[in-house]
C-alpha positions as CSV (number, residue, x, y, z in Angstrom):
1,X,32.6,94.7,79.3
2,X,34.3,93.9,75.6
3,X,37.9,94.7,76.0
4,X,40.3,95.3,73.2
5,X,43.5,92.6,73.0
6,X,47.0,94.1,72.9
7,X,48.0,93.2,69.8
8,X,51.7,94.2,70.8
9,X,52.9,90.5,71.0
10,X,56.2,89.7,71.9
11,X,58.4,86.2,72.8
12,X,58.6,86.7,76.7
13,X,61.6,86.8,78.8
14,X,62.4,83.9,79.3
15,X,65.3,82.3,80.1
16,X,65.7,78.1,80.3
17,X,66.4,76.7,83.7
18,X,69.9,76.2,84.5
19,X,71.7,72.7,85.1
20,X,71.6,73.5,88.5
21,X,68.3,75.1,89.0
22,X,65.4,73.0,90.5
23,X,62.8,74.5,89.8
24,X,62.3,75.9,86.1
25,X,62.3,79.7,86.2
26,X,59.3,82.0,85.8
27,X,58.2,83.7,82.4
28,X,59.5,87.2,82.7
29,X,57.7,89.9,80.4
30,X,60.0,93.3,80.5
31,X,58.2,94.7,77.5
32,X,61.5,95.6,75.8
33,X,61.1,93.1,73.1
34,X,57.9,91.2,71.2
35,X,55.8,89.0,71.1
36,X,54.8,89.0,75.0
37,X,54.2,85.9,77.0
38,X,50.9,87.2,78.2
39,X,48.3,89.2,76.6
40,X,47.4,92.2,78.1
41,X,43.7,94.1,77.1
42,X,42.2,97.5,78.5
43,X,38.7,99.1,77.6
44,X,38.7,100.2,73.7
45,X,37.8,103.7,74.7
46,X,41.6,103.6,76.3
47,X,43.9,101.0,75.0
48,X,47.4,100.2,76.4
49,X,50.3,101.8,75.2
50,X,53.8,101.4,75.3
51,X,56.0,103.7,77.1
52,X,59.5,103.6,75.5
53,X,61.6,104.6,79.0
54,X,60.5,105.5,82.5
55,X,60.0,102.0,83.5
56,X,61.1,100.4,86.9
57,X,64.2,100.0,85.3
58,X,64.4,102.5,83.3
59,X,62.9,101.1,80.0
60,X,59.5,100.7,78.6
61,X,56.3,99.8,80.4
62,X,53.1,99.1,79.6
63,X,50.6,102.5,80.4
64,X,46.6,102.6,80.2
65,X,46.3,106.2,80.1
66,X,42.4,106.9,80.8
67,X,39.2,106.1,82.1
68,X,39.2,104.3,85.3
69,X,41.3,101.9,83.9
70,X,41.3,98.3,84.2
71,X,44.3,96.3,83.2
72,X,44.0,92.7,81.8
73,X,46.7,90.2,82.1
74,X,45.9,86.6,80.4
75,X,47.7,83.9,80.5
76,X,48.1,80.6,77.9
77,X,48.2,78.4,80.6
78,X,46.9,78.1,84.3
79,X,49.7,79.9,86.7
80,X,50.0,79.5,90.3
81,X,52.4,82.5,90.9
82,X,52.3,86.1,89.7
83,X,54.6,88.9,90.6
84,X,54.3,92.4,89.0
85,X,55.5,96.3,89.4
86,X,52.7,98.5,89.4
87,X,52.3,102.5,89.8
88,X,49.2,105.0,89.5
89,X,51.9,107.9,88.5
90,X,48.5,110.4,89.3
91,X,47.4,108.4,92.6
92,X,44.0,107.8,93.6
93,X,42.6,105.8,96.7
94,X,42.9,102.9,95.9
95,X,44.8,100.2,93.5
96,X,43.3,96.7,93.6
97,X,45.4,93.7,91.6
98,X,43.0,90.8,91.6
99,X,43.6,87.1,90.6
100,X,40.7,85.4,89.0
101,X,40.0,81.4,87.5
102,X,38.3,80.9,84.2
103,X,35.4,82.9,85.0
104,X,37.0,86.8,85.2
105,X,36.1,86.7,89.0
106,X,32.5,86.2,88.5
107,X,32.4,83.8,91.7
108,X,35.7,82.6,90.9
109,X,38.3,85.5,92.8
110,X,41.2,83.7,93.9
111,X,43.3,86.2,95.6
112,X,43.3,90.0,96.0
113,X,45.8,92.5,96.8
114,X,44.7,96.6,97.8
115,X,47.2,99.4,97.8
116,X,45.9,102.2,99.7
117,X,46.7,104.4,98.8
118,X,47.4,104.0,95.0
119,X,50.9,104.2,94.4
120,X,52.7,107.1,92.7
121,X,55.9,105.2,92.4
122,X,56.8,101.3,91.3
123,X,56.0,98.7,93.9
124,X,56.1,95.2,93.8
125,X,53.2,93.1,94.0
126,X,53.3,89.2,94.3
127,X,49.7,87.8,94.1
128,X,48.9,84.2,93.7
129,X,46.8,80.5,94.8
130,X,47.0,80.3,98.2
131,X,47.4,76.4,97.8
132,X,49.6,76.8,95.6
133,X,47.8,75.2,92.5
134,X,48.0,76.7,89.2
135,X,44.2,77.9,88.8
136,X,45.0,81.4,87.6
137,X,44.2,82.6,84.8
138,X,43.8,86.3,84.4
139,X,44.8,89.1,86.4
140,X,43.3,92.3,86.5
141,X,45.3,96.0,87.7
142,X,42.4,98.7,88.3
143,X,42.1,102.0,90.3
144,X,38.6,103.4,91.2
145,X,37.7,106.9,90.4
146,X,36.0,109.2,88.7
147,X,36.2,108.5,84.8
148,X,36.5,112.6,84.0
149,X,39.5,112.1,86.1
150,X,41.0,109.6,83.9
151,X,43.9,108.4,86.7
152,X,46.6,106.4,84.1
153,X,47.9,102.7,85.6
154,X,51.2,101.3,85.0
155,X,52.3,97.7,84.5
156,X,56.1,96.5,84.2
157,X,58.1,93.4,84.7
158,X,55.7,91.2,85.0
159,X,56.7,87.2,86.4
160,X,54.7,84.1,86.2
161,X,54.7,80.3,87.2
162,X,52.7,77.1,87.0
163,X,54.3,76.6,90.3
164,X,55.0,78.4,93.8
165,X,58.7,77.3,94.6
166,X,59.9,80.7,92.9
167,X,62.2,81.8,93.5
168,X,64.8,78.7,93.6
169,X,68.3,78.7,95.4
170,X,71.2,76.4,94.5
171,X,74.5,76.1,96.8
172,X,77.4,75.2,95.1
173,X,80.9,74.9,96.4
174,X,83.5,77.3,95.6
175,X,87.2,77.6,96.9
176,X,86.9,79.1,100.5
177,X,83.2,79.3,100.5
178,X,80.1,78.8,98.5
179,X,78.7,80.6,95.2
180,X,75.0,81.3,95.6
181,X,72.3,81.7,92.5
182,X,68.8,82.5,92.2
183,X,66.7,80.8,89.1
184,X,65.2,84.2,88.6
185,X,65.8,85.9,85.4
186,X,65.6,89.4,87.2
187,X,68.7,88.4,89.5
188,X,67.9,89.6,93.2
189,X,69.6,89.2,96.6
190,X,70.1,86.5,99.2
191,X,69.9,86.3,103.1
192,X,71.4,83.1,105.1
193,X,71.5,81.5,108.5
194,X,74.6,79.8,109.5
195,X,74.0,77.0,112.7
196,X,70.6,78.3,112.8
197,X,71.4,81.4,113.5
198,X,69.2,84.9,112.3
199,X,68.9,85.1,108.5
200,X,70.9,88.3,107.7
201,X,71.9,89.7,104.2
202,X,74.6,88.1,102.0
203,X,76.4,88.1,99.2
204,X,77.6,85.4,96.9
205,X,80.5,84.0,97.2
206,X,79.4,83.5,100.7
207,X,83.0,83.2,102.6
208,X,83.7,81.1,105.0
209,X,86.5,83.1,106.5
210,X,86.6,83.2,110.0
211,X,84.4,79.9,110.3
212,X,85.5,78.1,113.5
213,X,86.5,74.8,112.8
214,X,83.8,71.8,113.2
215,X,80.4,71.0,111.4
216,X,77.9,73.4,110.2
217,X,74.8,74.0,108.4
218,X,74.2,76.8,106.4
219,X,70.7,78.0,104.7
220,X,70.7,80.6,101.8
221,X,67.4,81.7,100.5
222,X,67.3,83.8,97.1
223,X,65.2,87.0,97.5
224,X,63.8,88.2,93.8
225,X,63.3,91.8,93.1
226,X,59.5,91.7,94.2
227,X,60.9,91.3,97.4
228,X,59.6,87.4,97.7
229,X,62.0,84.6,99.4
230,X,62.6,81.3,98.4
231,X,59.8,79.3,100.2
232,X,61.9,76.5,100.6
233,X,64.7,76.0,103.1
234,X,68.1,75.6,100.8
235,X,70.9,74.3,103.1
236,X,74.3,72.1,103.7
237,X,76.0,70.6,105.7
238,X,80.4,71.0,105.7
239,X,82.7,70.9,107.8
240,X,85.9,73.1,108.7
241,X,89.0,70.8,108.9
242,X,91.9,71.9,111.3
243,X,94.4,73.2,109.2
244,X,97.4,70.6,108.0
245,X,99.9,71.2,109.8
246,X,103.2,70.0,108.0
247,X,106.1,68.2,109.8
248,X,109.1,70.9,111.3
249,X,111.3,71.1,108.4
250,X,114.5,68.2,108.6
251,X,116.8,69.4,106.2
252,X,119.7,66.5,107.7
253,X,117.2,63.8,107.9
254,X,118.6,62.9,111.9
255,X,115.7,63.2,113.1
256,X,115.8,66.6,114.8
257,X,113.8,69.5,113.5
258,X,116.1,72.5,111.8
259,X,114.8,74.8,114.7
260,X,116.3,73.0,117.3
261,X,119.1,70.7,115.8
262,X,122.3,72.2,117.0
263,X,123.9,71.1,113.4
264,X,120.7,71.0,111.0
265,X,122.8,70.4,107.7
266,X,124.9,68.2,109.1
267,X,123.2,65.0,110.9
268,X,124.1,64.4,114.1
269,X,121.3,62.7,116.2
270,X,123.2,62.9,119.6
271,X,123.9,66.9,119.4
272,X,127.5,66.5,121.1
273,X,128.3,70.1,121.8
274,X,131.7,69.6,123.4
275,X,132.3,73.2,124.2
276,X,128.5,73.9,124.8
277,X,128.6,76.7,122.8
278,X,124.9,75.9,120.8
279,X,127.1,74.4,117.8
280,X,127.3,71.1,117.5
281,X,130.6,69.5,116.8
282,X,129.6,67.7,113.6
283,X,129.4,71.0,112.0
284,X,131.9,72.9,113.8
285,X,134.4,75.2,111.7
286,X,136.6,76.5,114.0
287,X,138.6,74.7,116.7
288,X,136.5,73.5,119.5
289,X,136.2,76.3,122.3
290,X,136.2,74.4,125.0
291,X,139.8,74.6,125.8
292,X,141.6,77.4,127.8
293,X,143.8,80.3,126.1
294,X,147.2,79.7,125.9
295,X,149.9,82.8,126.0
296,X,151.4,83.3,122.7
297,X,149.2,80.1,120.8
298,X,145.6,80.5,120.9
299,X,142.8,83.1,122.2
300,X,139.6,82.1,122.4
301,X,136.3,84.2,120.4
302,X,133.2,84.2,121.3
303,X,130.4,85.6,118.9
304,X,128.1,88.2,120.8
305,X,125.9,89.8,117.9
306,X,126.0,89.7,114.0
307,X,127.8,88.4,111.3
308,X,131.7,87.7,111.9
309,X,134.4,85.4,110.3
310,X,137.5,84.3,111.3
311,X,140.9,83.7,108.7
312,X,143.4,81.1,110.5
313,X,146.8,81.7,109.7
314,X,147.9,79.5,106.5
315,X,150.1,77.6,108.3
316,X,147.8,75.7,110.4
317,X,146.3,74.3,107.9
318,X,142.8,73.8,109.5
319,X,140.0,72.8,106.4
320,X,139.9,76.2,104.7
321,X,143.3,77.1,104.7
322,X,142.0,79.9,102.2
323,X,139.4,82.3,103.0
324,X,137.1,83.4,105.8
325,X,135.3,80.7,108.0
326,X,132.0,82.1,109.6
327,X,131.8,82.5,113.7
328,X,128.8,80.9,115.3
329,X,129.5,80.2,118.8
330,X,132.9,79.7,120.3
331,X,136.3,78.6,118.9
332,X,139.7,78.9,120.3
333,X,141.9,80.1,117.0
334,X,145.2,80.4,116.9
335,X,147.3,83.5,117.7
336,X,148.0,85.4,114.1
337,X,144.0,84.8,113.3
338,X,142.3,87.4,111.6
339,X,138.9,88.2,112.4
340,X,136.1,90.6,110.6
341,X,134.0,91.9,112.7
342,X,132.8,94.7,110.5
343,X,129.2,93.7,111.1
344,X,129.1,91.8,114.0
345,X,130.8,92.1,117.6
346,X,133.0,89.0,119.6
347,X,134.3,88.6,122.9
348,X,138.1,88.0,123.0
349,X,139.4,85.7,125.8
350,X,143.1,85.5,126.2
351,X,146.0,84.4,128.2
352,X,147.1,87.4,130.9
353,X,150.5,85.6,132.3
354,X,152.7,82.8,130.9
355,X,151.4,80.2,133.5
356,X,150.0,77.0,132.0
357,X,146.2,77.6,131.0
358,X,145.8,74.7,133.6
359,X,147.4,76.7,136.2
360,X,145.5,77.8,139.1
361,X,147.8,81.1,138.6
362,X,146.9,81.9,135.1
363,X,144.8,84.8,134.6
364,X,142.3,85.4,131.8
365,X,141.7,88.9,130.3
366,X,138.8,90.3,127.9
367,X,138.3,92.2,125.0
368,X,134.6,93.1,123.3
369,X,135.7,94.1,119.7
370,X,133.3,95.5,117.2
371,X,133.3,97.2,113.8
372,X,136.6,96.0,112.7
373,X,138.9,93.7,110.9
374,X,142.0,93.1,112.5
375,X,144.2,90.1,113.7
376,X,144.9,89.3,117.1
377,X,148.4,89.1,118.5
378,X,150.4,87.9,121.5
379,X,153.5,86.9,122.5
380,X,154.6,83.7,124.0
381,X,155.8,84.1,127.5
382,X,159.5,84.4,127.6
383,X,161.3,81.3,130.2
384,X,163.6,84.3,132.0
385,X,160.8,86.3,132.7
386,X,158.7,85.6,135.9
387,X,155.4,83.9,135.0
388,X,153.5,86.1,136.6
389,X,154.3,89.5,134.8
390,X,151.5,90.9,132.5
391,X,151.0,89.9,129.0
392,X,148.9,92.3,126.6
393,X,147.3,91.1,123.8
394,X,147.1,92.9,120.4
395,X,144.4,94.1,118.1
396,X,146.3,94.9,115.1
397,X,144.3,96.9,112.3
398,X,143.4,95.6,108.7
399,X,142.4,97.0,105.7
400,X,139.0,95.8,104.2
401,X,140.0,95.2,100.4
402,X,140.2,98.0,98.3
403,X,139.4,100.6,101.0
404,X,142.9,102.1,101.1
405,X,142.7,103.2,97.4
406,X,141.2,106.5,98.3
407,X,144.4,107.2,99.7
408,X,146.0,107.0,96.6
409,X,143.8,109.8,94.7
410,X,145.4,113.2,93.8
411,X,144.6,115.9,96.6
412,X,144.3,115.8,100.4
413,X,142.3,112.6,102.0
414,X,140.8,112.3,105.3
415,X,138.4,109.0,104.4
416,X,138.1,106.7,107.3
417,X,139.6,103.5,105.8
418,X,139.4,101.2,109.0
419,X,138.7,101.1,112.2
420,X,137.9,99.4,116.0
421,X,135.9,99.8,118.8
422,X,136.8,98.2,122.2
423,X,135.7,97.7,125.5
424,X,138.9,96.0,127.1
425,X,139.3,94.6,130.7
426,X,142.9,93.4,130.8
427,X,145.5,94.9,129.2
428,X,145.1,95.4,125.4
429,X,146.6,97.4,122.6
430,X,145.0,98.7,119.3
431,X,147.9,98.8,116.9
432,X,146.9,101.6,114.2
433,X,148.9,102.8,111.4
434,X,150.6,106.0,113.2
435,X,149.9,105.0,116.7
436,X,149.1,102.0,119.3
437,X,147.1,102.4,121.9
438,X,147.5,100.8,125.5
439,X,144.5,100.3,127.6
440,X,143.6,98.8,130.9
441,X,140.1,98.8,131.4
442,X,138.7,101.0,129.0
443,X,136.3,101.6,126.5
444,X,138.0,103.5,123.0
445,X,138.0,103.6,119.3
446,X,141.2,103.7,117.2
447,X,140.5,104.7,113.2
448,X,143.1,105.0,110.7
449,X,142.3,107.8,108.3
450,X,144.0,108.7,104.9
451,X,146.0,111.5,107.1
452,X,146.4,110.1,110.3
453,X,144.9,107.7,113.3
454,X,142.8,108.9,115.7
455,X,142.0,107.7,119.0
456,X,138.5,108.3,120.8
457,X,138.2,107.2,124.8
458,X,134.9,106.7,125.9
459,X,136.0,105.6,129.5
460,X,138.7,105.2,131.4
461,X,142.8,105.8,130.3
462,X,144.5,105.1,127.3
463,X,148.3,105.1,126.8
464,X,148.8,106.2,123.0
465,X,152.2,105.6,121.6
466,X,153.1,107.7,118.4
467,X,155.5,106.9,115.7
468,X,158.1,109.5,116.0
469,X,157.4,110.5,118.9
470,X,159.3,109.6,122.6
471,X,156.9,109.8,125.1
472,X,153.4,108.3,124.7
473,X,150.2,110.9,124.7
474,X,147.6,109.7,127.7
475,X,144.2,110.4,126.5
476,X,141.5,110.2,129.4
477,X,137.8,109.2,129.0
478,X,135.8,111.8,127.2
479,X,138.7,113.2,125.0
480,X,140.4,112.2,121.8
481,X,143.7,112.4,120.4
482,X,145.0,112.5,116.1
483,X,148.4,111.7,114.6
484,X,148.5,113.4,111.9
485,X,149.8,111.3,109.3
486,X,150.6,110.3,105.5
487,X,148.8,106.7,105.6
488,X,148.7,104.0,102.3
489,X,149.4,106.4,99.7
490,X,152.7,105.4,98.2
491,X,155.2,107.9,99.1
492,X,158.5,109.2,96.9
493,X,161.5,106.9,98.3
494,X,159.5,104.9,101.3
495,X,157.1,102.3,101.5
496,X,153.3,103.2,102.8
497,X,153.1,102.6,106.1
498,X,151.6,99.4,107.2
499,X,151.1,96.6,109.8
């Protein structure tokens, strides 16, 4: 039979093979653009057309509208691989695609391919030598039937190679993985096997996240849109390195990581601790803690939770004579210390009778202080009075600075300007700025307000002495007392009230 040549000729699809390709990619024809790659021929009583959109990607296709139609593909050169979408949009029984040598398949078929039955939609066909020589040369697309019926074939995207490795798969190596590419010009998909595992879908980058550490092989195969795999086996080998673990920072260079040097910006490779309070004594601020109380000269702090600082009385004369020194640990400070406990919470030992600190007589009594500034204060034991008799210990209010200047504002105040808590076993006094209040193993607050000092027990029995007034007020656990009061603001002919 004399068929008619397309004379629709267009430069195929094709793109050069990458640097990293092996294989050179197929010719792709897509029919969007001319001259064609191939030449494709029909009977003259029904030549092909083009079909502008509709195609299996949505553009044009190539259509033979009529008469048991048989579609010619030629080729320039001998191919051993050819993939195409076909469709018979009307149906039918049966649509053949055949593969033929020189001789249009008069003796020399090569391959054949049946749809039953004939495809109303696009589907992939991938036809070829089973050797995988190049010895064809023509293709043919036909679909039996009745010629009145005049069933129309459709041809689109059609691929072609002189050799079967298509498509090809590179590996390359990304950061945290591997980028995978497929020479195809159509793109596709990928599956790979990891340890010889079960090829699964994947996508590129392929991750390595959650790889255990050790050697491994993985094998990606590109899939092309026809559905065919990469006949070859693309793998590598890597390994997963344990990660690097740096040394425990050192910031003193003694040898001693931060986390568990006792002193880690100051060096001190033999962690003396003389007072075993977890500071070490090359970096200790505050006098060593490891000595006893002493009535009247020193009390000895212990920080329980927080930030605190501690302000040694001028005179002493210890480093920063100046400012705050921060608590970490223990110290014994000197009576007249102020401490800011605002954000933190300490433990207060002191000295309960005037016998020597070395004395098996002398008594110890606690304080645990929170939420305040204040100073501590004791007397010294006097030499006429017996050594045994009590000695409180006093906890002595301070104004944060600036807090007292809402005092000083036109109209009545009631701000809370400062205040302690206290849980005291001993004998302890809160000195506020209208009252002091006495305890003996009890748990209370004492606030100074703009208009008074109020005292809050929690447990146990507090003595409250008032300014002004003879006989103290005893407030019992549960209750609260306020002395009402004109506190900080500077009043006509007297000085504010102050400790």
């Amino acid at each position: 039979m004399r068929l008619a040549a397309l004379t629709l000729v267009l430069t195929a699809f094709v793109v050069a093979a990458p640097a990293w390709g092996q294989s050179p990619p197929p010719t792709v024809v897509t029919f969007e653009s001319q001259p064609f790659a191939a030449t494709f021929s029909a009977p003259p009583a029904c030549p092909p057309e083009l079909v502008l959109s509709g195609g299996r990607d949505g553009g044009r296709f190539l259509r033979v509208p009529c008469g048991n139609p048989q579609v010619q593909i030629r080729f320039a050169a001998p191919q051993s691989l050819v993939e195409l979408f076909v469709r018979a949009p009307q149906g039918g029984g049966d649509l053949f695609v055949t593969a033929c040598g020189p001789q249009l398949c008069d003796g020399d078929e090569i391959a054949r391919r049946t749809l039953t039955p004939a495809p109303a939609t696009w589907t992939p066909v991938v036809i070829g030598d089973p050797t995988g020589a190049a010895t064809v040369h023509d293709v043919f697309v036909s679909v039996p039937g009745e010629v009145s019926l005049q069933p129309p074939v459709d041809v689109d995207d059609v691929s072609f190679s002189p050799t079967s490795d298509q498509p090809d798969t590179n590996i390359l190596s990304v950061a945290d993985g591997f980028e995978l590419r497929t020479n195809h010009p159509l793109g596709g998909s990928f599956v790979c096997e990891l340890d010889g595992g079960p090829f699964s879908p994947c996508a590129s980058p392929f991750s390595l996240a959650g790889v255990a550490i050790g050697e491994h092989v993985l094998t990606a195969l590109a899939v092309d849109v026809y559905g065919r795999a990469d006949p070859s086996r693309q793998g590598v080998h890597f390994t997963i390195a344990p990660p690097v673990v740096p040394p425990p920072a050192d910031g003193d260079k003694d040898g001693l990581p931060d986390t568990s040097d006792n002193c880690p910006a100051d060096a001190n490779a033999d962690q003396s601790d003389g007072d075993k309070d977890g500071v070490g004594d090359a970096c200790e601020e505050l006098p060593s803690g490891n000595t006893p109380p002493t009535a009247g000269v020193t009390a000895v702090v212990r920080q329980l939770s927080g930030e605190v600082f501690v302000k040694l009385p001028a005179r002493r004369g210890f480093r920063q004579e100046t400012g705050f020194i921060p608590l970490k640990g223990v110290a014994a400070i000197p009576i007249g210390s102020t401490v800011d406990a605002r954000k933190g919470e300490i433990e207060v030992s002191s000295a309960a009778n005037g016998f020597s600190a070395r004395d098996r007589r002398a008594k110890r009594q606690q304080a645990r202080i929170r939420a305040g500034m204040f100073a501590i204060r004791q007397k010294r034991a006097k030499r006429n009075v017996a050594k045994k008799t009590a000695i409180g210990t006093d906890v002595a209010l301070l104004s944060p600075p600036g807090a007292e200047t809402q005092c000083r504002r036109s109209g009545p105040q009631k701000g809370v300007v400062r205040s302690v808590s206290m849980v005291a076993k001993g004998l302890y006094r809160a000195i506020g700025g209208a009252t002091t209040s006495t305890a003996k193993n009890a748990t209370f607050a004492t606030t100074d307000r703009c208009d008074g000092t109020l005292t809050e027990v929690g447990k146990g029995r507090v003595s409250v002495a008032v300014k002004g007034r003879k006989k103290p007020v005893v407030v019992r656990g549960g209750a609260a007392y306020f002395a009402k009061a004109q506190l900080f603001a500077a009043r006509k002919g007297k000085r504010p009230l102050r400790d």
